[in-house]
Backbone as CSV, one residue per row, in Angstrom:
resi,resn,N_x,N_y,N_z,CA_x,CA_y,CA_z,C_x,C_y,C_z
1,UNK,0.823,-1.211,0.000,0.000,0.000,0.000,0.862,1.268,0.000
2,UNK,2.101,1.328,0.563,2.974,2.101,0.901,3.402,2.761,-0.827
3,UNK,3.628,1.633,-1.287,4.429,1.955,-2.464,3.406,2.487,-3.631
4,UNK,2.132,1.827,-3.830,0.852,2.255,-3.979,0.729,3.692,-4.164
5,UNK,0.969,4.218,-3.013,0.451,5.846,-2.241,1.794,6.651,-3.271
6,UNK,2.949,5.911,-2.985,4.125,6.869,-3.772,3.888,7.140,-5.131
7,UNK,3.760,5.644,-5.831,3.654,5.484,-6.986,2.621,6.860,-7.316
8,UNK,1.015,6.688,-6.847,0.529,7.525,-7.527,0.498,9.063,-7.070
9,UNK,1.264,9.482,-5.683,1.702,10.577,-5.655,2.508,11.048,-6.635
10,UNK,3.974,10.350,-7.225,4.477,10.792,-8.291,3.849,10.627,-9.636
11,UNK,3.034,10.056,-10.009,2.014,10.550,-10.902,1.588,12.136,-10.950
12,UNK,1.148,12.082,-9.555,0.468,13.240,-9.534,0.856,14.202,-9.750
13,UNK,2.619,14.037,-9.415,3.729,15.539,-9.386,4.061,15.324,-11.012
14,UNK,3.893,14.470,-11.741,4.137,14.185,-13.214,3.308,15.134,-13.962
15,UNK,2.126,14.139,-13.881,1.138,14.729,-14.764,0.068,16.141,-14.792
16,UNK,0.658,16.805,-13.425,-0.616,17.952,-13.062,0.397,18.894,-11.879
17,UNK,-0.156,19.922,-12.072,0.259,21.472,-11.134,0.197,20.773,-9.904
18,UNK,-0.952,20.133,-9.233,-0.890,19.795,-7.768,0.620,19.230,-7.066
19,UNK,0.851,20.701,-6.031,2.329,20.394,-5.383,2.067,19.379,-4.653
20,UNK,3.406,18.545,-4.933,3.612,17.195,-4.241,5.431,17.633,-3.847
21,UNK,5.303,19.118,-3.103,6.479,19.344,-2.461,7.409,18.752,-1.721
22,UNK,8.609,19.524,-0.496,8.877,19.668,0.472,9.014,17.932,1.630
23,UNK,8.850,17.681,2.379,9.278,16.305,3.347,8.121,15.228,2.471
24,UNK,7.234,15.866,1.744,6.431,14.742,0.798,6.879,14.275,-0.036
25,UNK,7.890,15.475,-0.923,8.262,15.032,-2.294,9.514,14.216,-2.001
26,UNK,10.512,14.438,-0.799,11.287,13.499,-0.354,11.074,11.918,0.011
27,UNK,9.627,12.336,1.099,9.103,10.465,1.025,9.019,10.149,-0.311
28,UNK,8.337,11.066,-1.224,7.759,9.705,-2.213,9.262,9.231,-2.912
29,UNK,10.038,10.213,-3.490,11.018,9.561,-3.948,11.253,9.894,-5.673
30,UNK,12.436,9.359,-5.930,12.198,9.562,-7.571,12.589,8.271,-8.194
31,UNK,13.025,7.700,-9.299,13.924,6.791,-9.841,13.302,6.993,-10.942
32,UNK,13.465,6.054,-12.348,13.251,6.011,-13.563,12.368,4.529,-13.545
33,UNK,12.689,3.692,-12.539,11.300,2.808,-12.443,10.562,3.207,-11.899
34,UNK,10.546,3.990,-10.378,9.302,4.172,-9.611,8.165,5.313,-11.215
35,UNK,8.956,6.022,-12.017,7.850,6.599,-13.187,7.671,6.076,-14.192
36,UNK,8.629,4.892,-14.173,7.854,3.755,-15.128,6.495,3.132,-14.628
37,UNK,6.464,2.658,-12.997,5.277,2.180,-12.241,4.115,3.007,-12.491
38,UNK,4.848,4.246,-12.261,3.477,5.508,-11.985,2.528,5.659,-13.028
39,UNK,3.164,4.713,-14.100,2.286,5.131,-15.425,0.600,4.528,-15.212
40,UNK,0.850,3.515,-13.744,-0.486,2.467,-13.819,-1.362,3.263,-13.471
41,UNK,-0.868,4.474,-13.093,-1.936,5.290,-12.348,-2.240,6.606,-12.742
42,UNK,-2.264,6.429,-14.136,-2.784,7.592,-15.121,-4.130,7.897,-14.929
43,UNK,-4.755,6.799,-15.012,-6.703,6.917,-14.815,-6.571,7.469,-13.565
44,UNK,-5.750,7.368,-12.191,-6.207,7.770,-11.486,-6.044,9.497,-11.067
45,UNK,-5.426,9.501,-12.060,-5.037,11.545,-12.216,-6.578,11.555,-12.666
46,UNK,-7.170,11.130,-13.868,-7.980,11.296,-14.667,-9.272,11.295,-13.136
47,UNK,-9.238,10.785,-12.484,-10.297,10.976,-11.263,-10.149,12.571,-10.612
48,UNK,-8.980,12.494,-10.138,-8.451,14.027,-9.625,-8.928,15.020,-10.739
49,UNK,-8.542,14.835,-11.675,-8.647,16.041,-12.862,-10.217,16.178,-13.241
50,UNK,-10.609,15.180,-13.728,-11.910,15.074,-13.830,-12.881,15.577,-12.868
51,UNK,-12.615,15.097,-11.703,-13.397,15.102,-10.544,-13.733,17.249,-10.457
52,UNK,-11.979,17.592,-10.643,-12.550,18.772,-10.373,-13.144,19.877,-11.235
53,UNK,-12.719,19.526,-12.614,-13.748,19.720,-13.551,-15.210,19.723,-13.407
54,UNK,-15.483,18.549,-12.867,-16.924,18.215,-12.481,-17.735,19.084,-11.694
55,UNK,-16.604,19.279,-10.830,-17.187,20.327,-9.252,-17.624,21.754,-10.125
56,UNK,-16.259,22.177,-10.898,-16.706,23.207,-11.656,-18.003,23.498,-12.041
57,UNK,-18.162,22.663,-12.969,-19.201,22.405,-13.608,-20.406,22.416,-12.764
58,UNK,-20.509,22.180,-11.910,-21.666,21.852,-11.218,-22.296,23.207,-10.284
59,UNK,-21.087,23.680,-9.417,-20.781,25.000,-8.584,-21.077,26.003,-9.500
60,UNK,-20.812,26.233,-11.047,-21.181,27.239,-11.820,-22.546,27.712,-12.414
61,UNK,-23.216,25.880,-12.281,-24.775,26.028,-13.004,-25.341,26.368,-11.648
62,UNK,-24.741,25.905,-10.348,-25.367,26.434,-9.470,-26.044,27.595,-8.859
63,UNK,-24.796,28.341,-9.274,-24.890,29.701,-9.295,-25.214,31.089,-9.980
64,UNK,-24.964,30.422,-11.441,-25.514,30.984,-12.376,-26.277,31.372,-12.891
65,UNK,-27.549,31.884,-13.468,-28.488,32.455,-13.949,-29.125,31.203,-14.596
66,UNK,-29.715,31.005,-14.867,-30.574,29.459,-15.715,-31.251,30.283,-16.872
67,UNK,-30.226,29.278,-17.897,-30.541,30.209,-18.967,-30.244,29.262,-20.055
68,UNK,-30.176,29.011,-21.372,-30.070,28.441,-22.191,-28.568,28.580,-22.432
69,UNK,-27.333,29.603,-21.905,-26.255,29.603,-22.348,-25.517,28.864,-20.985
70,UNK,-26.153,28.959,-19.776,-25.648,28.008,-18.914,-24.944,27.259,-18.699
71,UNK,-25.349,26.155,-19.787,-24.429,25.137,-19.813,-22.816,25.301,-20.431
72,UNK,-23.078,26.120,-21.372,-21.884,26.643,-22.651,-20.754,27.093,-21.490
73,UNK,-20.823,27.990,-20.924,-20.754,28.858,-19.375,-18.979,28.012,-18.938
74,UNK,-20.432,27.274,-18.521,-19.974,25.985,-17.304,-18.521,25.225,-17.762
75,UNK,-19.178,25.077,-19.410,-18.544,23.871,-20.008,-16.942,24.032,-20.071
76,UNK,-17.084,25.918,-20.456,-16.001,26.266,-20.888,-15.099,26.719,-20.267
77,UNK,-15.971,27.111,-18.656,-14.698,27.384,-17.142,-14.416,25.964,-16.593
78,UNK,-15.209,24.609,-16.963,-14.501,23.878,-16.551,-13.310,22.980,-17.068
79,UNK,-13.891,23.160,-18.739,-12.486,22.824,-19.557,-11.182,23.972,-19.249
80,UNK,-11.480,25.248,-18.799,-10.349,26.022,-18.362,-9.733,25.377,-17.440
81,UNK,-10.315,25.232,-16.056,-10.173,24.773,-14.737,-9.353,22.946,-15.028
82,UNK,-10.094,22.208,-16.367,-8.614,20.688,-16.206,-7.227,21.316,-16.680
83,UNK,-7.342,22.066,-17.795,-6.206,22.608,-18.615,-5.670,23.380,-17.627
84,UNK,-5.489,24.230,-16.876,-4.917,24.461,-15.662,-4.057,23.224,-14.970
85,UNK,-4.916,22.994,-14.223,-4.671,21.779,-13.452,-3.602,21.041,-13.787
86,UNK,-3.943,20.577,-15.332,-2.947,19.658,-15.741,-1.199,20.595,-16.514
87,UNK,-1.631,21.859,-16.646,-0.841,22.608,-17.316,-1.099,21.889,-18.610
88,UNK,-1.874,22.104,-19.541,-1.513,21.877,-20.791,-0.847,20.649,-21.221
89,UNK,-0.936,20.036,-20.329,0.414,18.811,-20.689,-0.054,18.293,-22.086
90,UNK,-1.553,17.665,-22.081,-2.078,16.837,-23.165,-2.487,17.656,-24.013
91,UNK,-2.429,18.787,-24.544,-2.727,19.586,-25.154,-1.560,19.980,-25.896
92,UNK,-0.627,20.603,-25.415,0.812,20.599,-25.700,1.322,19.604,-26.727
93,UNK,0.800,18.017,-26.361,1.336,16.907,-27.135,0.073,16.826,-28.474
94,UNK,-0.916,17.110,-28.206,-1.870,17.371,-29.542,-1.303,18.212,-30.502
95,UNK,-0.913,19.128,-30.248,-0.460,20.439,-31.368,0.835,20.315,-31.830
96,UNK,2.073,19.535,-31.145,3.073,18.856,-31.584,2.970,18.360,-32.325
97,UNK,2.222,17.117,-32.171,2.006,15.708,-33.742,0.971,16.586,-34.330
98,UNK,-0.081,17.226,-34.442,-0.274,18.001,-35.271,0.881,18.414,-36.598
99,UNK,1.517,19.441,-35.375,2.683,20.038,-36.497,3.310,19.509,-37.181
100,UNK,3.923,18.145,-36.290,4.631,17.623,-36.892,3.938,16.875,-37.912
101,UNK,3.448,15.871,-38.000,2.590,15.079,-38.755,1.935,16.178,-40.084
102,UNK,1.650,17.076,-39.563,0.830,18.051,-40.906,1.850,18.699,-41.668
103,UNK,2.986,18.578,-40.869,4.073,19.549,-40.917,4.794,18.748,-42.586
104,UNK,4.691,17.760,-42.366,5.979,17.122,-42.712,5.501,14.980,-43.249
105,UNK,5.874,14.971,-44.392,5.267,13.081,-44.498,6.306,12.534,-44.626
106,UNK,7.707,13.286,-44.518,8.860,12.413,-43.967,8.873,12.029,-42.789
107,UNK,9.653,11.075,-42.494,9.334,10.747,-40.651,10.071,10.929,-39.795
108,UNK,11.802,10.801,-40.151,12.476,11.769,-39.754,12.309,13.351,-39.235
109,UNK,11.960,13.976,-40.342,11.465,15.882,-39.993,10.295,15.822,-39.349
110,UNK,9.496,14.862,-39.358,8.177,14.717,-38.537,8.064,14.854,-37.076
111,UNK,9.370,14.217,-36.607,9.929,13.824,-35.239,10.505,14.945,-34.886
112,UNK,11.346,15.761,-36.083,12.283,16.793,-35.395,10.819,18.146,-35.177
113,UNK,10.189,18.198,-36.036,9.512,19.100,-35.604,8.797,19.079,-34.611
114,UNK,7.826,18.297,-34.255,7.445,17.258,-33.000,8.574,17.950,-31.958
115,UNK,9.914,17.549,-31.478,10.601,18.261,-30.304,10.599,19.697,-30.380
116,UNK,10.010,20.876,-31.316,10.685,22.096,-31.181,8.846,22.852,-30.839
117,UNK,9.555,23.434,-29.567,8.248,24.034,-28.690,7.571,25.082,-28.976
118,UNK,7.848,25.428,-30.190,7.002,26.552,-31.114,5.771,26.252,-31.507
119,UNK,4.260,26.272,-31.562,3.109,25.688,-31.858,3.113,26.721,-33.329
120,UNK,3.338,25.254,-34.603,2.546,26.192,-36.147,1.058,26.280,-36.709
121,UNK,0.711,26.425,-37.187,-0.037,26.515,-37.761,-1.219,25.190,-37.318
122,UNK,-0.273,24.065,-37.854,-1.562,22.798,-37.384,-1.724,22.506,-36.160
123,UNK,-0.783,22.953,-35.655,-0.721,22.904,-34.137,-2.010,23.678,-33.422
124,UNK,-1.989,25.005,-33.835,-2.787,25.941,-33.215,-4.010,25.326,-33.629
125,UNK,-4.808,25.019,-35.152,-5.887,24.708,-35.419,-5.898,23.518,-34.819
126,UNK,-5.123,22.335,-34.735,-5.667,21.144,-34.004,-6.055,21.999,-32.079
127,UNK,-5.566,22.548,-32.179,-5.856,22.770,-30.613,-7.051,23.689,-30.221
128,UNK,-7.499,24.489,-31.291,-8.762,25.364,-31.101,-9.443,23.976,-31.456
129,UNK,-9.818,23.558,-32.225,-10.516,22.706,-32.701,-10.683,21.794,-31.924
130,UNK,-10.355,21.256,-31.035,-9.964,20.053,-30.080,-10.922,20.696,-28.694
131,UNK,-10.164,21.950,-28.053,-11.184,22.495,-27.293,-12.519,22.873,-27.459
132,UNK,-12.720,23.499,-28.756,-14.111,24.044,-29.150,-14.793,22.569,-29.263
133,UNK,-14.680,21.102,-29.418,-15.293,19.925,-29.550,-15.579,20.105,-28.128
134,UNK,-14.488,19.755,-27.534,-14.920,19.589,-25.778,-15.882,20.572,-25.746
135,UNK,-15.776,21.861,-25.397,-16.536,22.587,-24.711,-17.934,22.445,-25.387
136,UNK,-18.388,22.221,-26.942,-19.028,22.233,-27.549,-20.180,20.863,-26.958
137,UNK,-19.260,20.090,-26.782,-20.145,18.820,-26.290,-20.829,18.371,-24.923
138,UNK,-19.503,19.217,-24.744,-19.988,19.442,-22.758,-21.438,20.076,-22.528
139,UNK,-21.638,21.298,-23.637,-22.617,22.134,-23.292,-23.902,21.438,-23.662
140,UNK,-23.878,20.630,-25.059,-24.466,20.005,-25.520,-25.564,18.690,-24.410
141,UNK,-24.065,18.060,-24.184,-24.957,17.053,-22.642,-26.050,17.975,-21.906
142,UNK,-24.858,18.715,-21.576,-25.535,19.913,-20.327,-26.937,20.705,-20.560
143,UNK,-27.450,20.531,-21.915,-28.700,21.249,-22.166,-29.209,19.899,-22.887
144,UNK,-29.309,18.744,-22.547,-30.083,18.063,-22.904,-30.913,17.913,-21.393
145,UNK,-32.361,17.846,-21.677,-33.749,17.404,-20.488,-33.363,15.833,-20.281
146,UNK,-33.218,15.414,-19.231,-33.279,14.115,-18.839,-34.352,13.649,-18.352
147,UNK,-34.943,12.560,-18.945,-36.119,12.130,-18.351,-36.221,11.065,-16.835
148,UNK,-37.065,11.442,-16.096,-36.620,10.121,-15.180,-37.674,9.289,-15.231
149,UNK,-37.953,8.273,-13.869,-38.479,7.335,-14.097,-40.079,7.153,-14.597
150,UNK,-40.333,8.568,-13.713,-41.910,8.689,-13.729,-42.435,9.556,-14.969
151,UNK,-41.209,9.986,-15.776,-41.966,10.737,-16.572,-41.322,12.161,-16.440
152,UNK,-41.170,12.793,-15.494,-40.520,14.102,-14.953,-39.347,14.438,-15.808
153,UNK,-39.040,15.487,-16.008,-38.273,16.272,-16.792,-37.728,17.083,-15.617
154,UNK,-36.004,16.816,-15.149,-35.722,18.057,-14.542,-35.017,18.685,-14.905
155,UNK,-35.264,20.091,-14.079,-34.560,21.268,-14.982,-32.956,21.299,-14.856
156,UNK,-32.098,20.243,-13.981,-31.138,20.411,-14.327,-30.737,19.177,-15.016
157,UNK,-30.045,19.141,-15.557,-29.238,17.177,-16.117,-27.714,18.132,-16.182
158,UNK,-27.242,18.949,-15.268,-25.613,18.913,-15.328,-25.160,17.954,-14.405
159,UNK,-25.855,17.058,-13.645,-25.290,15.964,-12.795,-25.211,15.016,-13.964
160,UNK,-25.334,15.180,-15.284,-24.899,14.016,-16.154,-23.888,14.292,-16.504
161,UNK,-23.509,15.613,-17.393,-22.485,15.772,-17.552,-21.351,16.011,-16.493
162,UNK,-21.369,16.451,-15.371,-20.555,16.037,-14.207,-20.037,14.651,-14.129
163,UNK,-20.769,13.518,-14.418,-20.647,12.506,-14.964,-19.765,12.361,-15.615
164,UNK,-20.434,12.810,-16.888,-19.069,12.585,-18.038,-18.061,13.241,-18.022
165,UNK,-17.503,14.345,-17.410,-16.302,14.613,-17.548,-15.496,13.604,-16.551
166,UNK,-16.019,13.100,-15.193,-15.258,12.807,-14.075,-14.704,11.382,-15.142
167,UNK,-15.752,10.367,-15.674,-15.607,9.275,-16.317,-14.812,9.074,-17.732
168,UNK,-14.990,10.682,-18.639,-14.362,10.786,-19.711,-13.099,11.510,-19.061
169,UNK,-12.285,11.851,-17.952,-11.164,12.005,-17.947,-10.422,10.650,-17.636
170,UNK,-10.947,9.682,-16.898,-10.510,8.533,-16.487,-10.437,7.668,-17.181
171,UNK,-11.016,7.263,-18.538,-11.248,6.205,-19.822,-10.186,6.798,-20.704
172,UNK,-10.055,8.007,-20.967,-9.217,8.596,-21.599,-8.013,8.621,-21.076
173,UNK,-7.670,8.429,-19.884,-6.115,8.123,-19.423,-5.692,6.597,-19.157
174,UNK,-6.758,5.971,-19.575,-6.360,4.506,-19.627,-6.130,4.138,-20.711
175,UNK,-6.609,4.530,-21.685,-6.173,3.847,-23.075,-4.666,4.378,-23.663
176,UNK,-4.620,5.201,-23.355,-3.081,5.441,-24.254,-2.180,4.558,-23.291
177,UNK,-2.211,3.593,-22.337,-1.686,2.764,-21.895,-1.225,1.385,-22.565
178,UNK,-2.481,1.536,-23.303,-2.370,0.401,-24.209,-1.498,0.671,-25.662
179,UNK,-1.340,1.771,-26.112,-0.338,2.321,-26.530,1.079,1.927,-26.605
180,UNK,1.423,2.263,-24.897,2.576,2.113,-24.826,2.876,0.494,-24.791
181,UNK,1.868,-0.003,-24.345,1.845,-1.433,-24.451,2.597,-2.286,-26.413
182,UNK,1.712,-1.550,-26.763,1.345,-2.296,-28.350,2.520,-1.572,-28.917
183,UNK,2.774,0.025,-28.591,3.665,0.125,-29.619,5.465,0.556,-29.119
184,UNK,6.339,0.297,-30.350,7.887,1.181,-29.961,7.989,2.333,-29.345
185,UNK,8.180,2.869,-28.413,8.482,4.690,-28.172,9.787,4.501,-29.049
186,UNK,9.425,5.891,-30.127,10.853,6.373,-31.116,11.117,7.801,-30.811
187,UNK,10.837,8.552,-29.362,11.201,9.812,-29.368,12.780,8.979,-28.993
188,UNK,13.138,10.209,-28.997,14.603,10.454,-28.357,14.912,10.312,-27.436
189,UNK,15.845,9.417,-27.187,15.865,8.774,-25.153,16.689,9.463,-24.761
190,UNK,17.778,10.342,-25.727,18.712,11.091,-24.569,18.062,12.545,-24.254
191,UNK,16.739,13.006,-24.676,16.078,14.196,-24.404,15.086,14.161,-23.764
192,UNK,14.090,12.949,-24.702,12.626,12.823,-23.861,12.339,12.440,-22.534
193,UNK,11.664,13.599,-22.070,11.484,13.255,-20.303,10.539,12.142,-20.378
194,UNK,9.651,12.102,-21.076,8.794,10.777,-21.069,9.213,9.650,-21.820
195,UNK,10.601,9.445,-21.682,10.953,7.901,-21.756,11.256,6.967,-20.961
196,UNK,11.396,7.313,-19.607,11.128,6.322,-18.876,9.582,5.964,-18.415
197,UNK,8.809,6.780,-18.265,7.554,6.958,-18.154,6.888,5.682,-19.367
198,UNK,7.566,6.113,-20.412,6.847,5.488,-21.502,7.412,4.103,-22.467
199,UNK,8.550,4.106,-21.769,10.028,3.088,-22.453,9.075,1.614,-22.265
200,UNK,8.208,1.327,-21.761,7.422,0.311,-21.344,6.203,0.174,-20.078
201,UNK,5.356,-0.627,-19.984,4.651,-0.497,-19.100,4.008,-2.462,-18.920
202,UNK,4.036,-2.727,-17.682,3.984,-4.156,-16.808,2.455,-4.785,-17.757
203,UNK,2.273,-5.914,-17.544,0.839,-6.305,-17.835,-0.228,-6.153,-15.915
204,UNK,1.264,-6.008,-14.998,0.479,-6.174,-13.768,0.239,-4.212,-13.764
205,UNK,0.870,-3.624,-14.310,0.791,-2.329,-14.553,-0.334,-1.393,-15.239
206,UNK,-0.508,-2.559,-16.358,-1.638,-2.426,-17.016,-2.720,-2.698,-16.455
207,UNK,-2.910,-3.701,-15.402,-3.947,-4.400,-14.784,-4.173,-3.405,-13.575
208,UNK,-3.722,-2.942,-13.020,-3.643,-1.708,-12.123,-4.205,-0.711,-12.749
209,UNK,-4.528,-0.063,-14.087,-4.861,1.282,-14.710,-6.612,0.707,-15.263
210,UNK,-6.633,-0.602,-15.290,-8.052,-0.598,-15.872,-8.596,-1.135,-14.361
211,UNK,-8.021,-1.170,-13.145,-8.869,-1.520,-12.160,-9.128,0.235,-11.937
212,UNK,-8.533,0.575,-12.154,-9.147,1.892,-11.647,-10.138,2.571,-12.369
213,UNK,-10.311,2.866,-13.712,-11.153,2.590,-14.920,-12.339,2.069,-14.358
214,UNK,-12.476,0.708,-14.291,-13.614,-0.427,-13.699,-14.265,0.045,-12.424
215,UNK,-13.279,0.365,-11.533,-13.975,0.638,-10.460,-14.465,2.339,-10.463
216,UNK,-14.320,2.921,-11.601,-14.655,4.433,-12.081,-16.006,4.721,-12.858
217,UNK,-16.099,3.234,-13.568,-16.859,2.838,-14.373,-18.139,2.179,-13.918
218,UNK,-18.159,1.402,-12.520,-18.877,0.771,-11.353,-19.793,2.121,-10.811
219,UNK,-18.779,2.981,-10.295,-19.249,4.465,-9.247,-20.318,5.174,-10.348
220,UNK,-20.049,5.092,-11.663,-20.863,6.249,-12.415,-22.061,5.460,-13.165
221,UNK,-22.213,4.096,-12.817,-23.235,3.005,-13.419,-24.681,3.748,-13.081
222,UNK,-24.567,4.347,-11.673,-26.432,4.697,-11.756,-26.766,6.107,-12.617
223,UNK,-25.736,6.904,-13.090,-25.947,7.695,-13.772,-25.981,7.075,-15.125
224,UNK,-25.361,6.164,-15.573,-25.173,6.170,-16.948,-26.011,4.751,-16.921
225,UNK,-26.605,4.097,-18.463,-27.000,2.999,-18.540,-26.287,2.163,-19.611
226,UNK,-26.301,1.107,-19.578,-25.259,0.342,-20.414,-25.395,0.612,-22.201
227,UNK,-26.357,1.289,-22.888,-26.330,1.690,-23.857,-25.301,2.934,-23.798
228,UNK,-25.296,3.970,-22.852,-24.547,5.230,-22.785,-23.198,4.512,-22.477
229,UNK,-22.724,4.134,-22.084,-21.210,3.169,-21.577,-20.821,2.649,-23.130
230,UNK,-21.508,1.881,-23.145,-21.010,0.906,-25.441,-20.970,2.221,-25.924
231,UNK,-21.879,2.840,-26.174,-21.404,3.893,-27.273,-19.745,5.068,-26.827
232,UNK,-19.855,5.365,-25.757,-18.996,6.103,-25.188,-17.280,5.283,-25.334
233,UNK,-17.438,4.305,-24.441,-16.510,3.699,-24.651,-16.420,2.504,-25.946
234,UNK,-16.914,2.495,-26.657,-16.545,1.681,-27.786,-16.031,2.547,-28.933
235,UNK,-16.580,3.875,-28.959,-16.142,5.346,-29.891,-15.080,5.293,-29.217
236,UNK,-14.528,5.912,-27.885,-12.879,6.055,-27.514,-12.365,5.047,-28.065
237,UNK,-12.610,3.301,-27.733,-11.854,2.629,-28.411,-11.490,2.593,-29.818
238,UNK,-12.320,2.785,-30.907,-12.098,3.314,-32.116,-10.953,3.595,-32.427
239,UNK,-11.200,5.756,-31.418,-10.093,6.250,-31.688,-8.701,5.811,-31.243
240,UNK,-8.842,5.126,-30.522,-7.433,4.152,-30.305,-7.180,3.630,-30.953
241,UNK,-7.983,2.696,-31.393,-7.826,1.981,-32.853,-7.034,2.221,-33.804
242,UNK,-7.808,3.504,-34.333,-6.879,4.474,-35.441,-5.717,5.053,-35.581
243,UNK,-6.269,5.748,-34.177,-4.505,6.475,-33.536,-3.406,5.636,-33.778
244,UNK,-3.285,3.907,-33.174,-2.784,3.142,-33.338,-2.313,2.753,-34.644
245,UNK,-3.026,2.397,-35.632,-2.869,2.360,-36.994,-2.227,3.735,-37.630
246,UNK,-2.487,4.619,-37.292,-2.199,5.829,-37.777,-0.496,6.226,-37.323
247,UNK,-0.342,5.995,-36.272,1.112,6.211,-35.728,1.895,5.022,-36.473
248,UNK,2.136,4.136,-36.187,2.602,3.112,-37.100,2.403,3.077,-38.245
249,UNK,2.021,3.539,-38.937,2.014,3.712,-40.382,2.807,4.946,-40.349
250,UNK,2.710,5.891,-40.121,3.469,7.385,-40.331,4.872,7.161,-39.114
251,UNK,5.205,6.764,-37.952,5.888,7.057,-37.064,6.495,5.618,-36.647
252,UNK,6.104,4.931,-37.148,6.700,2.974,-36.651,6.668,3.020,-35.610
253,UNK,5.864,3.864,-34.415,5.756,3.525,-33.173,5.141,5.274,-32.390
254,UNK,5.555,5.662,-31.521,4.694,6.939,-30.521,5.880,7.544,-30.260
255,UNK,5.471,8.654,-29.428,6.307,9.807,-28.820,5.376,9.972,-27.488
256,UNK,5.906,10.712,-26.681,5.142,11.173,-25.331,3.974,11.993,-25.768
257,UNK,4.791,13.203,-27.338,3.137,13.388,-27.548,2.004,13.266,-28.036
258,UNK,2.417,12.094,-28.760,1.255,10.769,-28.947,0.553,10.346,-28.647
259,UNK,0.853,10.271,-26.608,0.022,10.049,-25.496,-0.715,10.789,-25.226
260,UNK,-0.535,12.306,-25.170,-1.156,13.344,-25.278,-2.001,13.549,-25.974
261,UNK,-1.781,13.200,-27.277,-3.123,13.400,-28.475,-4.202,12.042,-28.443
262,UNK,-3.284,10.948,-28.354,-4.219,9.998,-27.914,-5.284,10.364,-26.654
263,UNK,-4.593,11.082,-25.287,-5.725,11.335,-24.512,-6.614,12.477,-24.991
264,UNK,-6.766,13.104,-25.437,-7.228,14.095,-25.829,-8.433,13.863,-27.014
265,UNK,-7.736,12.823,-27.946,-8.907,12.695,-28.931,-9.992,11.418,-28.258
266,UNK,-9.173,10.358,-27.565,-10.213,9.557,-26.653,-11.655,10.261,-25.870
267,UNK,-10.960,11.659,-24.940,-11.914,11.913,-23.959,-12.697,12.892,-24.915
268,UNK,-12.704,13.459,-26.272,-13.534,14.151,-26.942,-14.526,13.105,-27.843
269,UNK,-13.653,11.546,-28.068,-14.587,10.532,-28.360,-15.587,9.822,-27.840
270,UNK,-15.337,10.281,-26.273,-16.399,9.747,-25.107,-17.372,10.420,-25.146
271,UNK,-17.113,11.883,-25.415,-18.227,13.019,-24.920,-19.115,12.730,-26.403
272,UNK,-18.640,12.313,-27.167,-19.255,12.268,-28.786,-20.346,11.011,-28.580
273,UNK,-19.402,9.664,-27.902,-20.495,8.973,-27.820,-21.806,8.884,-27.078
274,UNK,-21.379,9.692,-25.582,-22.335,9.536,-24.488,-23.692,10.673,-25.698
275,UNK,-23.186,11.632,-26.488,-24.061,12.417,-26.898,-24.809,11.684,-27.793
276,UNK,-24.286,10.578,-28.709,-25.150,9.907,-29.671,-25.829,9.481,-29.163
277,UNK,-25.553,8.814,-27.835,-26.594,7.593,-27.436,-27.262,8.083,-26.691
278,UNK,-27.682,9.316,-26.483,-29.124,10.300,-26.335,-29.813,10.318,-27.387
């Protein structure tokens, strides 16, 4: 349990702003395996991150005026409020392979552009475009009427989408696991900070990131019904799918910000499905 608590404390100092300072950051420790381990506990950032997204979301319709733009509101201080949180991390790695990839169909210059921290052109449009989906869909949930059992229509359903962000940040940080699983990392090992992170990951490692998933997936069952779950998560899987096919064909394997775009287009594939299957 001990090692447990470290592991996903240094997650936490990895992947997101939350200080994991001072006589803490000393217990937990560092090495290049203990952030190989930490990777099992990506979904469980995706709880933290999500979670407070959610609160956002919820604290804002609370307070807010009830209005038809409400939800839009909400959607878009709480997609502010993860991107914070996380600093941009997965966002950052979207507009990279953007660049690079749009940049360039050699694979060599693909990669070099990919390391240089200037956002071009495809970069910037993959990244408006990427947010305006999120926020777009968020609002979308958020002004749909939910019916309940008896018939009743209430006037709020942002406890659904509270839902889906807490669940679409957590599905979305489990799959690019499988990623690192299936494919080569070809960034650069004497630069990339995410190569030990990403140089490999355990099957007991793996089994650790979808218990958390499962048991994420368990907690949000009375909100959601098993038609909203298949569509949601069978669309993220897709985009894994592709992503997968798509990197290996252009890249013979990922980069750290691969992982990034992979999470990013997953948790905008969740919000796509939970919306169809309304």
């Amino acid at each position: 349990m001990v090692r447990f608590i470290r592991h996903y404390l240094l997650a936490l100092q990895f992947f997101t702003r939350i200080p994991v300072t001072g006589r803490l950051a000393e217990w937990v420790g560092y090495s290049p395996e203990m952030l190989r381990a930490s990777a099992a506990h990506f979904p469980g950032i995706g709880v933290v991150i999500g979670g407070a997204g959610a609160g956002v979301f919820a604290l804002l319709v609370l307070f807010l005026p009830d209005t038809a733009f409400t939800p839009l509101v909400a959607a878009a201080l709480s997609t502010v409020a993860t991107v914070w949180l996380t600093g941009g991390f997965h966002e950052d790695g979207l507009a990279d392979v953007a660049d690079g990839l749009g940049g360039s169909y050699d694979r060599e210059r693909a990669l070099e552009i990919m390391k240089d921290s200037r956002v071009g052109a495809f970069g910037a449009m993959a990244l408006v475009l990427a947010l305006l989906c999120k926020v777009a869909l968020l609002a979308l949930l958020g002004s749909v009427e939910m019916i309940g059992d008896a018939g009743d229509t209430p006037a709020f359903g942002g406890w659904y989408v509270c839902a889906a962000l807490w669940l679409g940040h957590v599905v979305s940080r489990t799959l690019p696991l499988v990623m690192i699983r299936l494919l080569p990392h070809v960034g650069d090992t004497a630069t990339s900070k995410s190569k030990p992170l990403a140089d490999q990951i355990s099957g007991a490692g793996l089994g650790i990131a979808f218990l958390w998933c499962f048991c994420t997936l368990a907690l949000a069952s009375p909100v959601f019904d098993a038609i909203n779950l298949t569509f949601a998560c069978g669309l993220s899987v897709l985009a894994l799918l592709w992503l997968l096919r798509f990197f290996r064909r252009r890249l013979q394997g990922f980069t750290g910000d691969c992982l990034g775009t992979t999470q990013q287009v997953c948790e905008i594939a969740f919000y796509l499905g939970l919306a169809v299957s309304l």
